[in-house]
C-alpha positions as CSV (number, residue, x, y, z in Angstrom):
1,X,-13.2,21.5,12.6
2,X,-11.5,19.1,10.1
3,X,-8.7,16.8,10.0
4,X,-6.8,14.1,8.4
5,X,-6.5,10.8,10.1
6,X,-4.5,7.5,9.1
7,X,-1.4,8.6,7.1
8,X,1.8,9.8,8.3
9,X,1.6,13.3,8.7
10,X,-0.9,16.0,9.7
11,X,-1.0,16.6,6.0
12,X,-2.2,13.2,4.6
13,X,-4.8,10.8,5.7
14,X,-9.2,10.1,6.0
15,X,-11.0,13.3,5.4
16,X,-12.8,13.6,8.9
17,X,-15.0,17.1,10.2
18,X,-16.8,17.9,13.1
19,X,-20.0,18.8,13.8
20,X,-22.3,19.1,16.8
21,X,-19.5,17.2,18.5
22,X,-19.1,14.5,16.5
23,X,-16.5,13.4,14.0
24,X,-17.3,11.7,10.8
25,X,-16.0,11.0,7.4
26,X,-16.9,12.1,3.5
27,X,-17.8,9.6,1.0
28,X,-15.5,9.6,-1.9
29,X,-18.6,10.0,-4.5
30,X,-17.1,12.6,-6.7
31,X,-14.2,13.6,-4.3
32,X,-11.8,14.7,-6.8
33,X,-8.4,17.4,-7.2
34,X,-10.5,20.6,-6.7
35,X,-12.2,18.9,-3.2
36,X,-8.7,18.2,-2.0
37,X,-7.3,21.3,-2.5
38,X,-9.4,23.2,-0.1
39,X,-8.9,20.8,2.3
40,X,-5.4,21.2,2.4
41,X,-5.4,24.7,2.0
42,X,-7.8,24.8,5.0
43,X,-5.0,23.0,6.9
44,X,-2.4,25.0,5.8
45,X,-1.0,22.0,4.4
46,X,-0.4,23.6,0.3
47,X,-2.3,21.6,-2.4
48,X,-3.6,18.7,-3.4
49,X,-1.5,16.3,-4.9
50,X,-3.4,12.7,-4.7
51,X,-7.2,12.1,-3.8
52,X,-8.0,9.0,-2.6
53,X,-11.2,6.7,-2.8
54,X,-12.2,3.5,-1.4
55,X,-11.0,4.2,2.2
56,X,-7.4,4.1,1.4
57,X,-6.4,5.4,4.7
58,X,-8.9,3.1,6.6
59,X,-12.3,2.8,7.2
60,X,-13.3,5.8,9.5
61,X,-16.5,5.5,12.5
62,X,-19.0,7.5,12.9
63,X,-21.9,9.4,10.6
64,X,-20.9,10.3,6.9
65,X,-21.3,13.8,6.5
66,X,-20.6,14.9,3.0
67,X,-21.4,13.4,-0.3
68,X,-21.2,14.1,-3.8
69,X,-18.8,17.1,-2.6
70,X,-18.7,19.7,-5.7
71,X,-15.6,22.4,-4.6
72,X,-14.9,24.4,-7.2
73,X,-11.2,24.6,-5.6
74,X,-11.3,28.3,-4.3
75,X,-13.3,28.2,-1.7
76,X,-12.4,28.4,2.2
77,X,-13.4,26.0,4.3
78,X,-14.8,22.7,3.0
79,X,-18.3,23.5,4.7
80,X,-18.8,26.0,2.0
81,X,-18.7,23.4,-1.1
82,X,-22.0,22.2,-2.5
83,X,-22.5,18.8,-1.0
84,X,-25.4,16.2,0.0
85,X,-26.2,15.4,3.7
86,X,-28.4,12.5,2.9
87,X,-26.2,9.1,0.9
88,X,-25.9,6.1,0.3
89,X,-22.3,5.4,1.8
90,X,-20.8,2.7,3.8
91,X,-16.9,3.7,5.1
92,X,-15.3,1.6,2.9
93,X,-15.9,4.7,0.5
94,X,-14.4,7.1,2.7
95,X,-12.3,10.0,1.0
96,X,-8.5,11.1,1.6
97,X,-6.3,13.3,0.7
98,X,-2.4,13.5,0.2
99,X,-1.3,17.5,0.5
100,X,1.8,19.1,-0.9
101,X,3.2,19.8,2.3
102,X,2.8,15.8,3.4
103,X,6.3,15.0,3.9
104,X,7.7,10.7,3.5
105,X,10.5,9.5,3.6
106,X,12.5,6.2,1.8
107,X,16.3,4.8,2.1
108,X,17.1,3.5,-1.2
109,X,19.8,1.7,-2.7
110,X,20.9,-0.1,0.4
111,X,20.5,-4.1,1.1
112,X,16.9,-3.3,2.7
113,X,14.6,-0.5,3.7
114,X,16.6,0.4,6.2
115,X,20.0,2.0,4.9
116,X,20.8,4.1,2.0
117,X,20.6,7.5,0.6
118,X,17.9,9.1,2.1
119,X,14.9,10.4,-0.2
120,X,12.0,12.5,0.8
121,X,9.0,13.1,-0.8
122,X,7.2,16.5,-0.9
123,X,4.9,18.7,-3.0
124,X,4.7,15.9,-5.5
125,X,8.4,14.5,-6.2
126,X,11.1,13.2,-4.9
127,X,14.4,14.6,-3.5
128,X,17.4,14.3,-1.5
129,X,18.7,15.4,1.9
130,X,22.0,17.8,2.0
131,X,24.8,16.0,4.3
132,X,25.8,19.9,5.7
133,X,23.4,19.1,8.4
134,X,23.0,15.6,8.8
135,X,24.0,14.5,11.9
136,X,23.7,11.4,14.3
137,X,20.2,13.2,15.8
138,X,18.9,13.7,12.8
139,X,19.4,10.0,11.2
140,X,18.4,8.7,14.5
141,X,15.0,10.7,14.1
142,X,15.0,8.9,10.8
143,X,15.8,5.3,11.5
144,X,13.1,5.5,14.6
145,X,10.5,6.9,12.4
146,X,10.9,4.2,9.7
147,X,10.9,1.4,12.6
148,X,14.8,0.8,11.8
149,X,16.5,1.2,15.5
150,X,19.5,3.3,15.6
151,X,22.2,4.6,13.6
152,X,25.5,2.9,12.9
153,X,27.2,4.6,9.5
154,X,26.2,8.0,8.0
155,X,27.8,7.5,4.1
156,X,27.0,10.5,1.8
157,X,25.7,9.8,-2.0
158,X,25.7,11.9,-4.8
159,X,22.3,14.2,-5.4
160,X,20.3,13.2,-8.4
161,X,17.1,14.0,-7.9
162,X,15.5,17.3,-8.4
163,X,15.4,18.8,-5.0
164,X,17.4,19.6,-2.0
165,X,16.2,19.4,1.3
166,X,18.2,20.0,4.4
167,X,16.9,19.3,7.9
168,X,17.8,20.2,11.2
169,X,16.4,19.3,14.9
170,X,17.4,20.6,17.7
171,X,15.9,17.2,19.3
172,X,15.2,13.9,19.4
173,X,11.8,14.8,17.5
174,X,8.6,11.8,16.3
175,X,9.2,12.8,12.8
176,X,11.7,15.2,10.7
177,X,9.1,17.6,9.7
178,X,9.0,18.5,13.0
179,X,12.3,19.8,13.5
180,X,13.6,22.9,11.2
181,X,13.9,22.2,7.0
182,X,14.5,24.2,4.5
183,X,13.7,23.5,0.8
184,X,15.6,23.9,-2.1
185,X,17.9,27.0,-0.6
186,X,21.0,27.1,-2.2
187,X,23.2,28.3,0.6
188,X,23.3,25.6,3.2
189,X,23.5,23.0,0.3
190,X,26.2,24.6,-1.2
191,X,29.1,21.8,-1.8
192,X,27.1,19.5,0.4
193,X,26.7,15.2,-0.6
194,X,23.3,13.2,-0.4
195,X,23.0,12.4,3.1
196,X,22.7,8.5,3.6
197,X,21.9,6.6,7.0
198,X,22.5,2.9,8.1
199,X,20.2,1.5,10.9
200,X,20.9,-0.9,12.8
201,X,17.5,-2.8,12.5
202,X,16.4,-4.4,8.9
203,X,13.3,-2.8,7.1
204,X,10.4,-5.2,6.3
């Protein structure tokens, strides 16, 4: 089994595996692109687009169970790249991973973290959200998830950034890759604004 652990989605975080029961981390010793991608692949979770070093997503417990990982980038499962059993690792060189289909997600432009047009970040750039769908569930998903409260204004912005995403939940979801998006289809973007969100709490 495998997993990532300490970022905000399933598809970013500590590289962690199982075995015999146990979970442990892989020391970042050579963890490079090619590594990463067959992680994320293995978690269905697209393609590499960061590796991490130094325990970026926190220091992980446990044994170490990799080092010196050598992927080529095409294999399966991360099991099957050449690796070392035996290291000489502490956790604060524990490896991570940030996948394609890792979804975050920024207000910007507004007087704090907490309102503005809203930007999200997927396989490797930034975009903005289509208004056609953007209603008082899903910005309240939104300003929950970024610790901002609740919504009080929805204003629209003009889309200047490359892609479109559009987002819709059916309910109060943890997070809005949960609920249903679509990315960069045309048709339900059509005519639409940048959707924007005011919270009623202030962003750190």
């Amino acid at each position: 089994a495998l997993r990532l652990v300490g970022g905000r989605s399933q598809c970013e975080g500590r590289v962690e595996l199982e075995q015999e029961g146990t979970w442990g981390t892989v020391c970042d010793d050579s963890w490079d692109i090619p590594d990463g991608d067959v992680v994320c692949r293995q978690l269905q979770c697209g393609q590499a687009v960061r590796v991490h070093g130094n325990a970026a997503f926190g220091r992980g417990h446990g044994p170490i169970l990799r080092d010196e990982v050598g992927c080529e980038g095409h294999e399966q499962h991360l099991w099957e790249c050449p690796a070392v059993t035996e290291h000489d690792c502490s956790h604060k060189e524990d490896a991570g991973v940030v996948c394609s289909e890792h979804q975050e997600w920024r207000l910007s432009g507004g007087r704090d973290g907490c309102a503005g047009r809203v930007e999200v970040f997927f396989r490797g750039t930034w975009s903005t959200v289509c208004d056609s769908t953007w209603y008082d569930l899903e910005a309240t998903v939104l300003c929950r998830m970024l610790g901002c409260g609740n919504v009080l204004q929805r204003p629209s912005f003009g889309h200047t950034l490359p892609g479109k995403m559009l987002y819709q939940c059916g309910s109060l979801q943890p997070s809005l890759a949960l609920c249903r998006w679509t990315f960069n289809k045309s048709a339900p973007c059509h005519q639409s604004r940048a959707a924007g969100v005011i919270c009623n709490g202030t962003g750190s």
